[in-house]
PQR file with spaces between the fields and no chain letter, atoms N, CA, C, O and H, PARSE charges and radii, in Angstrom:
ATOM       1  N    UNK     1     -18.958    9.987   -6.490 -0.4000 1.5000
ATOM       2  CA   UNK     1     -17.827   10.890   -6.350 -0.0000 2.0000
ATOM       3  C    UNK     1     -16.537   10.083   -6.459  0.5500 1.7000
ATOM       4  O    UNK     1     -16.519    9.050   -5.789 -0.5500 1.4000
ATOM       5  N    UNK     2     -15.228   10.428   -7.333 -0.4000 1.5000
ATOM       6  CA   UNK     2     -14.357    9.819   -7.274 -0.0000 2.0000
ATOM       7  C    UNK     2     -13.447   10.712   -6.737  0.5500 1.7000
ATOM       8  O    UNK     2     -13.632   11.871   -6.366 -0.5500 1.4000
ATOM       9  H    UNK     2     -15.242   11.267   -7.877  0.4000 1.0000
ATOM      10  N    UNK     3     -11.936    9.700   -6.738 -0.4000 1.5000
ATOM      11  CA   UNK     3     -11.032   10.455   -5.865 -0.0000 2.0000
ATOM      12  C    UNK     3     -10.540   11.517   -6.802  0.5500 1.7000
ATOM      13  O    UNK     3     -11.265   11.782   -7.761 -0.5500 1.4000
ATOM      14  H    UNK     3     -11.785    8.758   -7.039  0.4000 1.0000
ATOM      15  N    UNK     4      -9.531   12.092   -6.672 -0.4000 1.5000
ATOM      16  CA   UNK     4      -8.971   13.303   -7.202 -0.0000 2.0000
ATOM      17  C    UNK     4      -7.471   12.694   -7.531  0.5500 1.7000
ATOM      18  O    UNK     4      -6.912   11.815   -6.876 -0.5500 1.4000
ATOM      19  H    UNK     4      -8.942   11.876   -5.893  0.4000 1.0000
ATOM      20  N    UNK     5      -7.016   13.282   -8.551 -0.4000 1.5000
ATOM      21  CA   UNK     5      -5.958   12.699   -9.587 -0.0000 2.0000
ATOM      22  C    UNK     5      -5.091   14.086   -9.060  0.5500 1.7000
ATOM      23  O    UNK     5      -4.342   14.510   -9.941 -0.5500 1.4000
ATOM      24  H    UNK     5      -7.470   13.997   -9.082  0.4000 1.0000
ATOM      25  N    UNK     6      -5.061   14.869   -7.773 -0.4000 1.5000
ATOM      26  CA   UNK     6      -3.948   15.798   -7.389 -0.0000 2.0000
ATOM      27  C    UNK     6      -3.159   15.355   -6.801  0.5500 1.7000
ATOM      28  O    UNK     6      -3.319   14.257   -6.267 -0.5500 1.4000
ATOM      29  H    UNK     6      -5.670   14.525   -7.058  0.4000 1.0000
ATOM      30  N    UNK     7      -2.143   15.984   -6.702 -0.4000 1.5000
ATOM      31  CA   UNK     7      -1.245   15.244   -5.673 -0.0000 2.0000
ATOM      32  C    UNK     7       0.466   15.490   -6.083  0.5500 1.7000
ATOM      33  O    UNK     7       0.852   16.087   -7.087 -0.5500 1.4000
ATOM      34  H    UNK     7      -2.013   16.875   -7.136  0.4000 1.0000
ATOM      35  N    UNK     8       1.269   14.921   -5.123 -0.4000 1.5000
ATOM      36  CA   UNK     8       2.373   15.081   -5.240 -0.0000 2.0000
ATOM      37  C    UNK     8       2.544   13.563   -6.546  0.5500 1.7000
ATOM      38  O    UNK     8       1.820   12.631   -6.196 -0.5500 1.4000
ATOM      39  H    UNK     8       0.955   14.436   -4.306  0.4000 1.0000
ATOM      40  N    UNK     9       3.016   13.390   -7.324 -0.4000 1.5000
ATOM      41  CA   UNK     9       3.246   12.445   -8.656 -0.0000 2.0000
ATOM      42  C    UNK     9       4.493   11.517   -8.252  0.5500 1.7000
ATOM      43  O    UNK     9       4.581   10.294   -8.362 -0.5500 1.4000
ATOM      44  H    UNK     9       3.604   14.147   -7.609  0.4000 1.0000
ATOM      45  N    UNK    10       5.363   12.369   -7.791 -0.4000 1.5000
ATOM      46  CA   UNK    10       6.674   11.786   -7.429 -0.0000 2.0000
ATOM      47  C    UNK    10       6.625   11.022   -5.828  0.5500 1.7000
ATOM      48  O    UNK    10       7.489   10.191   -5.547 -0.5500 1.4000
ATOM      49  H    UNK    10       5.291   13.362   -7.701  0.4000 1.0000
ATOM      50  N    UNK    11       5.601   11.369   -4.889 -0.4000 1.5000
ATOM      51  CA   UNK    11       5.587   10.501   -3.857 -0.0000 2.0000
ATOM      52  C    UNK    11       4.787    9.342   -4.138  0.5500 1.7000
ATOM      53  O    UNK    11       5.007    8.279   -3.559 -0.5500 1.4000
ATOM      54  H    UNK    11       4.900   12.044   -5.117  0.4000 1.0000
ATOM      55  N    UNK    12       3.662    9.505   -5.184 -0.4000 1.5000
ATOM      56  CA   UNK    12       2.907    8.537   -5.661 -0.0000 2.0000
ATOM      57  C    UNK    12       3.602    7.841   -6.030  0.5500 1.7000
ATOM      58  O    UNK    12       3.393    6.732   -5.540 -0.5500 1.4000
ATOM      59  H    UNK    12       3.483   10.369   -5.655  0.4000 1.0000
ATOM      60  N    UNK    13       4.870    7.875   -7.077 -0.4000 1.5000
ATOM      61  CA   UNK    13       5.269    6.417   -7.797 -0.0000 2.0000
ATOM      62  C    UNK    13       6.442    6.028   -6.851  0.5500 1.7000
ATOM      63  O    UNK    13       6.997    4.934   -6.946 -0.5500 1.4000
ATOM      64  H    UNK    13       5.039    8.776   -7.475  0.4000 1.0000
ATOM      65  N    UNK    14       6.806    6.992   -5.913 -0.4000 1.5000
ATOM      66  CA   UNK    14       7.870    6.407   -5.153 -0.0000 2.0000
ATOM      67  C    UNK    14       7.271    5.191   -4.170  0.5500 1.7000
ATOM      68  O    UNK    14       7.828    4.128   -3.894 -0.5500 1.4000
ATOM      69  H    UNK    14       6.356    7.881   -5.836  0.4000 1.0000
ATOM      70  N    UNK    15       5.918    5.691   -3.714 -0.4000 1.5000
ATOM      71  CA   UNK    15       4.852    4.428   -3.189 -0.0000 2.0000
ATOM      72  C    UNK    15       4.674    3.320   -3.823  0.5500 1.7000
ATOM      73  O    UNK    15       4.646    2.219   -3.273 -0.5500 1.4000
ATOM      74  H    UNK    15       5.465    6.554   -3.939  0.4000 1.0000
ATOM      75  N    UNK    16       4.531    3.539   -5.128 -0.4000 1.5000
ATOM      76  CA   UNK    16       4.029    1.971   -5.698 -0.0000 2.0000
ATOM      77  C    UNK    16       5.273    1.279   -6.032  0.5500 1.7000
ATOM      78  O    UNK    16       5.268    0.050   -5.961 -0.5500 1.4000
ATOM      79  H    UNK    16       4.554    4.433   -5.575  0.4000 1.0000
ATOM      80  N    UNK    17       6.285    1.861   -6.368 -0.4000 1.5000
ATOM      81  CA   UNK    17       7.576    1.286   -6.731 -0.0000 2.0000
ATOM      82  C    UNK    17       7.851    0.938   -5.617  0.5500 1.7000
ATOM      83  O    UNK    17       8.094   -0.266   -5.694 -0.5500 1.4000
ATOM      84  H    UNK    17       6.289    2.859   -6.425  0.4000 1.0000
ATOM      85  N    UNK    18       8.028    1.477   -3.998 -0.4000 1.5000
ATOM      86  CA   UNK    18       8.436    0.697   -3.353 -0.0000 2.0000
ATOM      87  C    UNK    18       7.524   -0.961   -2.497  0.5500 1.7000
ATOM      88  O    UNK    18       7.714   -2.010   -1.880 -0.5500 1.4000
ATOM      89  H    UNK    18       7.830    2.456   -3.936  0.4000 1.0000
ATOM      90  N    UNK    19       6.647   -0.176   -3.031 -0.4000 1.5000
ATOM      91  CA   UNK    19       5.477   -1.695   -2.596 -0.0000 2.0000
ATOM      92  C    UNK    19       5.619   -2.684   -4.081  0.5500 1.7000
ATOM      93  O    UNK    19       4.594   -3.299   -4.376 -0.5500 1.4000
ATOM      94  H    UNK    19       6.493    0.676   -3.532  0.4000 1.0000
ATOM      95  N    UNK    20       6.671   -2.833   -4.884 -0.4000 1.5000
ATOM      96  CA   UNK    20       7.106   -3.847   -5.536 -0.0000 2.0000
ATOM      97  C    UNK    20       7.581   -5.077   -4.932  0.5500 1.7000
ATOM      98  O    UNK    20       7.180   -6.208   -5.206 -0.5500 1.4000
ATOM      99  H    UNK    20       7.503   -2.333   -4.644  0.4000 1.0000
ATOM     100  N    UNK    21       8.653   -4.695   -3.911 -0.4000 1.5000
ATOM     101  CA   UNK    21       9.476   -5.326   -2.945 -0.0000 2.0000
ATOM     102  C    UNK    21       8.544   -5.492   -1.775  0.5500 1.7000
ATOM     103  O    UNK    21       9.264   -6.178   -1.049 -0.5500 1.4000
ATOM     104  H    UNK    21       8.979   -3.776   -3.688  0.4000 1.0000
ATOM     105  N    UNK    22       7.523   -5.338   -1.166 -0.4000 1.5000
ATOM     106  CA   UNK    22       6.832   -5.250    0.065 -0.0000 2.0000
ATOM     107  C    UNK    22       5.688   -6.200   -0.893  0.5500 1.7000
ATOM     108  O    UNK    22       4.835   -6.694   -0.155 -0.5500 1.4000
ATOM     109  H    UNK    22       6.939   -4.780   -1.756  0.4000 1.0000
ATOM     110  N    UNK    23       5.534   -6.485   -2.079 -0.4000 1.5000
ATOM     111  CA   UNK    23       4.547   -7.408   -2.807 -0.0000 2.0000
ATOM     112  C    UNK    23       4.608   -8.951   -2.934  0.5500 1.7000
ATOM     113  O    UNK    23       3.768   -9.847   -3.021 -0.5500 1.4000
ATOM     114  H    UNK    23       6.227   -6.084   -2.678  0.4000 1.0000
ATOM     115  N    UNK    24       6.064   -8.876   -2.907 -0.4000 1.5000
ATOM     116  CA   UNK    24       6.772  -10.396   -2.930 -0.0000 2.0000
ATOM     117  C    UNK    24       7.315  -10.763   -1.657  0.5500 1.7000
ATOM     118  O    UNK    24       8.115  -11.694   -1.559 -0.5500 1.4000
ATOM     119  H    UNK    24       6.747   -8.148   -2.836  0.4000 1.0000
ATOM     120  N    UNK    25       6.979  -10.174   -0.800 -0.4000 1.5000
ATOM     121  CA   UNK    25       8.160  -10.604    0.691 -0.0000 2.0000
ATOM     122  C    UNK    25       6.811  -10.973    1.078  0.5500 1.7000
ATOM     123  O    UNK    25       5.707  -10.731    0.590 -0.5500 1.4000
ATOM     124  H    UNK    25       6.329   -9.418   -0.879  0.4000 1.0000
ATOM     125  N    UNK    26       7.359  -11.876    2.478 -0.4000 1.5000
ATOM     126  CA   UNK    26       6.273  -12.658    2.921 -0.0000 2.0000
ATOM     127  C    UNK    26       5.412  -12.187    4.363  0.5500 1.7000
ATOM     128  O    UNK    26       4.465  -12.885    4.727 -0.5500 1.4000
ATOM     129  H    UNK    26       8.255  -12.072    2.874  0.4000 1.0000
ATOM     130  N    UNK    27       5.666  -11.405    4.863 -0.4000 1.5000
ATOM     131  CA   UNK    27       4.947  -10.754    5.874 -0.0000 2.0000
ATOM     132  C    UNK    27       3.405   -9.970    5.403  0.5500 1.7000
ATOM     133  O    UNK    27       2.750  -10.344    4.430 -0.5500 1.4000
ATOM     134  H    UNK    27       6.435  -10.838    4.567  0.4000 1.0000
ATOM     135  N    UNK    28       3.085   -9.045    6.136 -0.4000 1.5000
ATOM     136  CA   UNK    28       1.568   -8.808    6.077 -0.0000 2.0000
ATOM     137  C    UNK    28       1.008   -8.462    4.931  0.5500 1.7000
ATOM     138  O    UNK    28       0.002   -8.974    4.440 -0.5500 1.4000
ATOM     139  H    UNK    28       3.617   -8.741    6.926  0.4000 1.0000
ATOM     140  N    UNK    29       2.144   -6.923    4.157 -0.4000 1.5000
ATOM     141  CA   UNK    29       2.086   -6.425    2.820 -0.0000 2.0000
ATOM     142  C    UNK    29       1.847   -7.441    2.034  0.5500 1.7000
ATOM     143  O    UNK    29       0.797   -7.545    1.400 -0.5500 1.4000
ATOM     144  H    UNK    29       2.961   -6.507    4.555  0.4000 1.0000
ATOM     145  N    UNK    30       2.819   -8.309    1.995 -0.4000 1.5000
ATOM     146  CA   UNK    30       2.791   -9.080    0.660 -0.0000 2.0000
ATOM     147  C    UNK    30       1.685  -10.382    1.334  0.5500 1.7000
ATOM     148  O    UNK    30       1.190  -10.960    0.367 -0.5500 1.4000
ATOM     149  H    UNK    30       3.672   -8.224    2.510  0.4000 1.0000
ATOM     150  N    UNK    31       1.305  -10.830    2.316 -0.4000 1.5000
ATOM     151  CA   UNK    31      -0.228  -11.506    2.285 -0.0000 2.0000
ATOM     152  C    UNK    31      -0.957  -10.617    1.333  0.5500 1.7000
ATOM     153  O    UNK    31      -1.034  -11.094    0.201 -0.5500 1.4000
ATOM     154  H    UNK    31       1.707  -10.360    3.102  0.4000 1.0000
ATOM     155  N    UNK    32      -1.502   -9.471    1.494 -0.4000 1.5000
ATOM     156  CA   UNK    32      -2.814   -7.948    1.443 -0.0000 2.0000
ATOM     157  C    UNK    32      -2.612   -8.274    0.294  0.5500 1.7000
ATOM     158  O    UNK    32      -3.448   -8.949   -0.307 -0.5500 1.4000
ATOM     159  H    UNK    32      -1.440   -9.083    2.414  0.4000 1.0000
ATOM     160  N    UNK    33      -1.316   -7.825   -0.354 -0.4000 1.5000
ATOM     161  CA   UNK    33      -0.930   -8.344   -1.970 -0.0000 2.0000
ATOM     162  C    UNK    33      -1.693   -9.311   -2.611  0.5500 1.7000
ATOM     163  O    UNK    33      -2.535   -9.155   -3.495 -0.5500 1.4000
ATOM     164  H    UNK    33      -0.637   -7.277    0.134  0.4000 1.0000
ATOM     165  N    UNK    34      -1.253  -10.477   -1.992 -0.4000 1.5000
ATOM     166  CA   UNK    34      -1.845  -11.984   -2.736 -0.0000 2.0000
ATOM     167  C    UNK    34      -3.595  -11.880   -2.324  0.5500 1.7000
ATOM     168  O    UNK    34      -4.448  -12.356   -3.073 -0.5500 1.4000
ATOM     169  H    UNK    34      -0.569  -10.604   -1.273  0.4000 1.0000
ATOM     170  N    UNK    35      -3.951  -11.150   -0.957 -0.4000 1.5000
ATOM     171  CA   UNK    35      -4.966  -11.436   -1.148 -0.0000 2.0000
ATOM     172  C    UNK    35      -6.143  -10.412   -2.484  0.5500 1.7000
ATOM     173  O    UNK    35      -7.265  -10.679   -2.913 -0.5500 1.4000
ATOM     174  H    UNK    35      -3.258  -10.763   -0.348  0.4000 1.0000
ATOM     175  N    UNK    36      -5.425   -9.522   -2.700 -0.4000 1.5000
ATOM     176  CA   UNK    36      -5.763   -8.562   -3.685 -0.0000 2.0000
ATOM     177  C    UNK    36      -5.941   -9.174   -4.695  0.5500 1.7000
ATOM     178  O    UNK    36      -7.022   -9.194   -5.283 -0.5500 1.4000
ATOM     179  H    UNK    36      -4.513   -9.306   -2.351  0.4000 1.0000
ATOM     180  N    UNK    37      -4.959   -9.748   -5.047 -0.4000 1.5000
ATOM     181  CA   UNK    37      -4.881  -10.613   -6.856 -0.0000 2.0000
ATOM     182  C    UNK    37      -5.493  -11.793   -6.555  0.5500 1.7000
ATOM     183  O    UNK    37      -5.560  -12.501   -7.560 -0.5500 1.4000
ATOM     184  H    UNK    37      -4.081   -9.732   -4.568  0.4000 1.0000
ATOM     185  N    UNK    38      -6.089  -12.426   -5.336 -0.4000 1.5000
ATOM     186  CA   UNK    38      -6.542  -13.907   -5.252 -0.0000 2.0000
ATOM     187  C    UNK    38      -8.324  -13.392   -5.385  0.5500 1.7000
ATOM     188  O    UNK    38      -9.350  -14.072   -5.367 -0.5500 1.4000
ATOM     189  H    UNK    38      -6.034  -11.852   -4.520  0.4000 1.0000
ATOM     190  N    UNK    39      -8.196  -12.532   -5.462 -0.4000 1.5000
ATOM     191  CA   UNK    39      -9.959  -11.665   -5.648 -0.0000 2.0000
ATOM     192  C    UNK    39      -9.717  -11.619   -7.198  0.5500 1.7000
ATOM     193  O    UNK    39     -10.704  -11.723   -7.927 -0.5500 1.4000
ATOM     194  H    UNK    39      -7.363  -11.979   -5.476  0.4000 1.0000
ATOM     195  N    UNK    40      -8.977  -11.532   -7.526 -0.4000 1.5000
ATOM     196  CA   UNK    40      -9.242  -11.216   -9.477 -0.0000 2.0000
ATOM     197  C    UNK    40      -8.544   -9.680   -9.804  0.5500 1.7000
ATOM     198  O    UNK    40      -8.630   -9.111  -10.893 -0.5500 1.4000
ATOM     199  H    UNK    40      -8.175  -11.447   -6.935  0.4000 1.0000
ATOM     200  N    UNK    41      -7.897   -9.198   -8.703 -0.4000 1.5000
ATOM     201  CA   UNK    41      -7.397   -7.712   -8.547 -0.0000 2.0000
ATOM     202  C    UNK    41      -6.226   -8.028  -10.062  0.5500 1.7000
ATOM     203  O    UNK    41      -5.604   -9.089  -10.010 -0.5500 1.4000
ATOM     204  H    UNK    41      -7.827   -9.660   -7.819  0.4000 1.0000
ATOM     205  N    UNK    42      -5.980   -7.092  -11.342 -0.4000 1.5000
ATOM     206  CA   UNK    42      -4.609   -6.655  -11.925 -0.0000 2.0000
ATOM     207  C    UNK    42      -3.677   -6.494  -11.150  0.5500 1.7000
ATOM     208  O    UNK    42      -3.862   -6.195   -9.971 -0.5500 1.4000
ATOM     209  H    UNK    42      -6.485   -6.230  -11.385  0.4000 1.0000
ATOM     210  N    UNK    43      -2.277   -6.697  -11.780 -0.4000 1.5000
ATOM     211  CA   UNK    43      -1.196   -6.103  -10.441 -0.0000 2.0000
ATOM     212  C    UNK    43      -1.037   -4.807  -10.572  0.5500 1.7000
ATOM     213  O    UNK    43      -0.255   -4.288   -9.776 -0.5500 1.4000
ATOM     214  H    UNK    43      -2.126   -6.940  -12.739  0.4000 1.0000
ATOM     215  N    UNK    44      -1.688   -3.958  -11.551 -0.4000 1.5000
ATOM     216  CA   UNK    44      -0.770   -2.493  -10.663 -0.0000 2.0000
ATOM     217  C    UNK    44      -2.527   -2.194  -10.112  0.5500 1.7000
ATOM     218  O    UNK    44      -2.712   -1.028   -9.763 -0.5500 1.4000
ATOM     219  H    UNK    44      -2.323   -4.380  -12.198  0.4000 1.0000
ATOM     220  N    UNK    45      -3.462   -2.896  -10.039 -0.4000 1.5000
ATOM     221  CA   UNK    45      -4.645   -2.445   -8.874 -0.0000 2.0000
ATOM     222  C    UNK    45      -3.968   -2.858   -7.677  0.5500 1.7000
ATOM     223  O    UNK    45      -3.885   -2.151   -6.673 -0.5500 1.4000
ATOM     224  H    UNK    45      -3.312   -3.843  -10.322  0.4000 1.0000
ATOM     225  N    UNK    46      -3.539   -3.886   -7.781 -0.4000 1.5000
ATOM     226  CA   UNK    46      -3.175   -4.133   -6.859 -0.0000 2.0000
ATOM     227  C    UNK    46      -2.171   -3.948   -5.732  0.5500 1.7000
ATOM     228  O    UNK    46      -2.127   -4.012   -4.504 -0.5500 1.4000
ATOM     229  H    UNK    46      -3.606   -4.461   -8.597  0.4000 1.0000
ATOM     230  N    UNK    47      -1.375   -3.683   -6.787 -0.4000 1.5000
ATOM     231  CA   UNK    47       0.114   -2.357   -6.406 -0.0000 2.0000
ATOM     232  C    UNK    47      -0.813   -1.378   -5.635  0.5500 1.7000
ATOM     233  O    UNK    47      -0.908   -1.432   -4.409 -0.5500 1.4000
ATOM     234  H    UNK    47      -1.410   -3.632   -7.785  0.4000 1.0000
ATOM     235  N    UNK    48      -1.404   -0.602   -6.292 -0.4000 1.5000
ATOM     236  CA   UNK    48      -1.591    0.633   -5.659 -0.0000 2.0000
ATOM     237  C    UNK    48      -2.821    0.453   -4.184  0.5500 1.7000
ATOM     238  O    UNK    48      -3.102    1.223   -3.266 -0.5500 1.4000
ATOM     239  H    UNK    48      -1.327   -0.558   -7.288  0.4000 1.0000
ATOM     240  N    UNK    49      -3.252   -0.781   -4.506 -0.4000 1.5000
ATOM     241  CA   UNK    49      -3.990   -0.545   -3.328 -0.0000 2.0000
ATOM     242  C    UNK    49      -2.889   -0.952   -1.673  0.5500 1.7000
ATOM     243  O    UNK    49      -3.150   -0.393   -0.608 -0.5500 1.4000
ATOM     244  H    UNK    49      -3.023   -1.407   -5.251  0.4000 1.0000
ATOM     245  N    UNK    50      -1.957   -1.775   -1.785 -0.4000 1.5000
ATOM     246  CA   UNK    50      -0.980   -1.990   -0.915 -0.0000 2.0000
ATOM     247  C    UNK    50      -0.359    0.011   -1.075  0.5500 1.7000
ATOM     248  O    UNK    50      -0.380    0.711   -0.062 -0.5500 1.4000
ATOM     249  H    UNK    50      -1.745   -2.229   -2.651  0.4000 1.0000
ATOM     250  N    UNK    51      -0.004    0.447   -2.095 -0.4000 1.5000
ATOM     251  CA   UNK    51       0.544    1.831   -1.937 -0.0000 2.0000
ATOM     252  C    UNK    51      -0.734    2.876   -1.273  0.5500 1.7000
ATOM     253  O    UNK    51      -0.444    4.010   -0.892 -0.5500 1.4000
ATOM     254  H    UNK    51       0.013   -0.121   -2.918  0.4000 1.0000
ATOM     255  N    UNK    52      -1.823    2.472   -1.210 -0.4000 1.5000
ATOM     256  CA   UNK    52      -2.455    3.081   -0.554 -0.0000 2.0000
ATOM     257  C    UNK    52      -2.745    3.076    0.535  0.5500 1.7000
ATOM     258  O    UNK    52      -3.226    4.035    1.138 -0.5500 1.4000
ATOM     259  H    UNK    52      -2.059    1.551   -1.519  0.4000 1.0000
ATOM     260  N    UNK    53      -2.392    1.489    1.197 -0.4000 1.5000
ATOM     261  CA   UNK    53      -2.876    1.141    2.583 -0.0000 2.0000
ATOM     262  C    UNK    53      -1.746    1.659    3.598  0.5500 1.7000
ATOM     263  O    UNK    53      -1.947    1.866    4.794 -0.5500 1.4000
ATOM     264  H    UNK    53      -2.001    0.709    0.708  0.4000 1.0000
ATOM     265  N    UNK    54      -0.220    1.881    2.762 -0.4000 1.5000
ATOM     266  CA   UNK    54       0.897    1.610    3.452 -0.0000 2.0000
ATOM     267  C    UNK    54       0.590    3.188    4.499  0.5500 1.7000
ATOM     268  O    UNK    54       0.783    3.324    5.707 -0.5500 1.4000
ATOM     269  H    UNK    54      -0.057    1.713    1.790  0.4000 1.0000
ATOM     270  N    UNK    55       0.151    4.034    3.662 -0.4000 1.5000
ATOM     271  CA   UNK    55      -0.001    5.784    4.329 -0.0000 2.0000
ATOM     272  C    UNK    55      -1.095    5.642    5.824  0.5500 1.7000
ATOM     273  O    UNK    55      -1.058    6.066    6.979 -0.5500 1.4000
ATOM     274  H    UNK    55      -0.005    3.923    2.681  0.4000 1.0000
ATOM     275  N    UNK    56      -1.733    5.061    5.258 -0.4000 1.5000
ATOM     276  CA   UNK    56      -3.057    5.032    6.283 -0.0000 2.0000
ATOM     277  C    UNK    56      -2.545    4.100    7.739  0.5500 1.7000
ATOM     278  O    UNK    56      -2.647    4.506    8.897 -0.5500 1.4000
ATOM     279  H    UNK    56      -1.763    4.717    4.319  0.4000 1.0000
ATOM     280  N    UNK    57      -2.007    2.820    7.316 -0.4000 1.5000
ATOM     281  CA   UNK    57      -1.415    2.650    8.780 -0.0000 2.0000
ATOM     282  C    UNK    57      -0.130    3.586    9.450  0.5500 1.7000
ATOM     283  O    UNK    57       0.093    3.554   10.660 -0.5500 1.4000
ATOM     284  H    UNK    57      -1.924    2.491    6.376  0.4000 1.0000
ATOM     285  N    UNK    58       0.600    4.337    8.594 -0.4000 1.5000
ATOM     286  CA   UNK    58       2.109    4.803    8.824 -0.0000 2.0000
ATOM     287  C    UNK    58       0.853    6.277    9.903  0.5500 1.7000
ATOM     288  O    UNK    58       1.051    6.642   11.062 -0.5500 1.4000
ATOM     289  H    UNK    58       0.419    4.362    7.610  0.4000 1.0000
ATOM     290  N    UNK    59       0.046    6.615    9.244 -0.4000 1.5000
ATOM     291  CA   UNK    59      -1.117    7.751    9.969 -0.0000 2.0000
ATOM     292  C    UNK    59      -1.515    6.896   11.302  0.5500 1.7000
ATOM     293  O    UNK    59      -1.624    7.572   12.325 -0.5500 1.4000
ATOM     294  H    UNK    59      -0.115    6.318    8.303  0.4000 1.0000
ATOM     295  N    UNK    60      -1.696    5.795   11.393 -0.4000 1.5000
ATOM     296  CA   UNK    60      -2.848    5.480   12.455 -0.0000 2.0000
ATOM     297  C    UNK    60      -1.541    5.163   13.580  0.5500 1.7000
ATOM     298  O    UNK    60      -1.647    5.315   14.797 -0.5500 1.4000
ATOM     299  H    UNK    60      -1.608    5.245   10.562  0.4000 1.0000
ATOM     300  N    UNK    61      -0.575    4.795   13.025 -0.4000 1.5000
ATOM     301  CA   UNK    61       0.619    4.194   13.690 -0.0000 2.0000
ATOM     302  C    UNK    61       0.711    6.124   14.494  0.5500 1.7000
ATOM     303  O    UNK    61      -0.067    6.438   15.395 -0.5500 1.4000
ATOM     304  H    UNK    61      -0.488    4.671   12.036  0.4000 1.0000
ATOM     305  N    UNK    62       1.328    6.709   14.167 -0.4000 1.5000
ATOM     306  CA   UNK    62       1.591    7.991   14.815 -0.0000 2.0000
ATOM     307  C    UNK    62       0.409    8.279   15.414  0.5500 1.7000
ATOM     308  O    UNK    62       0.584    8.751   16.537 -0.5500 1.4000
ATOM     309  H    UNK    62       1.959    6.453   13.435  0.4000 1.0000
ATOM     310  N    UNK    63      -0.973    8.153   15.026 -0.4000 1.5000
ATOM     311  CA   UNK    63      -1.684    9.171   15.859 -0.0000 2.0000
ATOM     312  C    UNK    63      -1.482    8.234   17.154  0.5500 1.7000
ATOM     313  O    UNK    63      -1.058    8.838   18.138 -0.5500 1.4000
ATOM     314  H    UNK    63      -1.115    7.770   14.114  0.4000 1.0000
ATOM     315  N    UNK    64      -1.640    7.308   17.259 -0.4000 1.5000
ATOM     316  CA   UNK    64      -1.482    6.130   18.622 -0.0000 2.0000
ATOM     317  C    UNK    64      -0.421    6.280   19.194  0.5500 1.7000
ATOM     318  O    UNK    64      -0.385    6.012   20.395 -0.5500 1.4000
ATOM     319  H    UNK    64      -1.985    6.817   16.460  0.4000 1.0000
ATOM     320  N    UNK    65       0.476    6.636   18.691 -0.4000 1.5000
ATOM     321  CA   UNK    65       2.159    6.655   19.538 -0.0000 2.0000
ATOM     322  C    UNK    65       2.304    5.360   19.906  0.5500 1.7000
ATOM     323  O    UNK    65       2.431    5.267   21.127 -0.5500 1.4000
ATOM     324  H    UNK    65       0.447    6.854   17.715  0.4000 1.0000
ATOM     325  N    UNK    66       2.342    4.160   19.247 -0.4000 1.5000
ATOM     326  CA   UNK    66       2.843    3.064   19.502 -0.0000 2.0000
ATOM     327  C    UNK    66       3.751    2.589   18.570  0.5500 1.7000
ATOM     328  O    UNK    66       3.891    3.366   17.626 -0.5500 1.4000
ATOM     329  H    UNK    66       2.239    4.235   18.255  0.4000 1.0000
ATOM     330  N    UNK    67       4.315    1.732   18.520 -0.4000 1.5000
ATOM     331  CA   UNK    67       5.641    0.766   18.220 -0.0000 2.0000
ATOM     332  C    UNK    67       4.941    0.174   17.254  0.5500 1.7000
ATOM     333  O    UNK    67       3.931   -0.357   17.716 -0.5500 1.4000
ATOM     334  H    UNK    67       4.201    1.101   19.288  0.4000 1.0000
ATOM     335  N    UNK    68       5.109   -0.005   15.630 -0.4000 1.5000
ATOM     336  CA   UNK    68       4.846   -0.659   14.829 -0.0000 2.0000
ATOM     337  C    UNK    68       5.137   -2.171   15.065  0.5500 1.7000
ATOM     338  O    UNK    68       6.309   -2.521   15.203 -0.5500 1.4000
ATOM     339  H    UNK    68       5.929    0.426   15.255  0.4000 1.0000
ATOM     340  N    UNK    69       4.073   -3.133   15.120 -0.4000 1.5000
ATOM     341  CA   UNK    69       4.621   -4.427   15.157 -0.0000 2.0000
ATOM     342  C    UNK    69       3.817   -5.364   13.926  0.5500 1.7000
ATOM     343  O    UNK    69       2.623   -5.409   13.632 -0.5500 1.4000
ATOM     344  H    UNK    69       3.121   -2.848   15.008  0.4000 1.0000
ATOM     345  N    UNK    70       5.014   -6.088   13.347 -0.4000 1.5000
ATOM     346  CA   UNK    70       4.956   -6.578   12.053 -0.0000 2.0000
ATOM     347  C    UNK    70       4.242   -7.469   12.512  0.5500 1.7000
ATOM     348  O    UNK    70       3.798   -8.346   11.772 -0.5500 1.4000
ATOM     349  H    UNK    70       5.984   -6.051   13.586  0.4000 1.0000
């Protein structure tokens, strides 16, 4: 089963475009980044898998009600 190609288009590329800048900075994103492409990952696989991870913690962050810490 694969994923589904629905979706909002315009929040999608607003995600990967902004994980351009979150790819090259040196905190956690941009580790996940390098460690993506240090596996043999392309960069826009790799783009999008940082644009995919960013939703899932911004979700886990709210359901917890805690303080994001970098």
């Amino acid at each position: 089963m694969s994923a589904s190609r629905q979706g909002n288009r315009r929040l999608k590329n607003l995600l990967i475009f902004s994980c351009n800048c979150l790819a090259r900075s040196r905190n956690r994103w941009g580790e996940y980044y390098a460690r993506c492409r240090g596996r043999g990952m392309p960069l826009g696989k790799a783009l999008k898998a940082v644009a995919r991870k960013r939703p899932k913690v911004i979700y886990a962050i709210m359901g917890d009600k805690v303080p994001y810490a970098a």
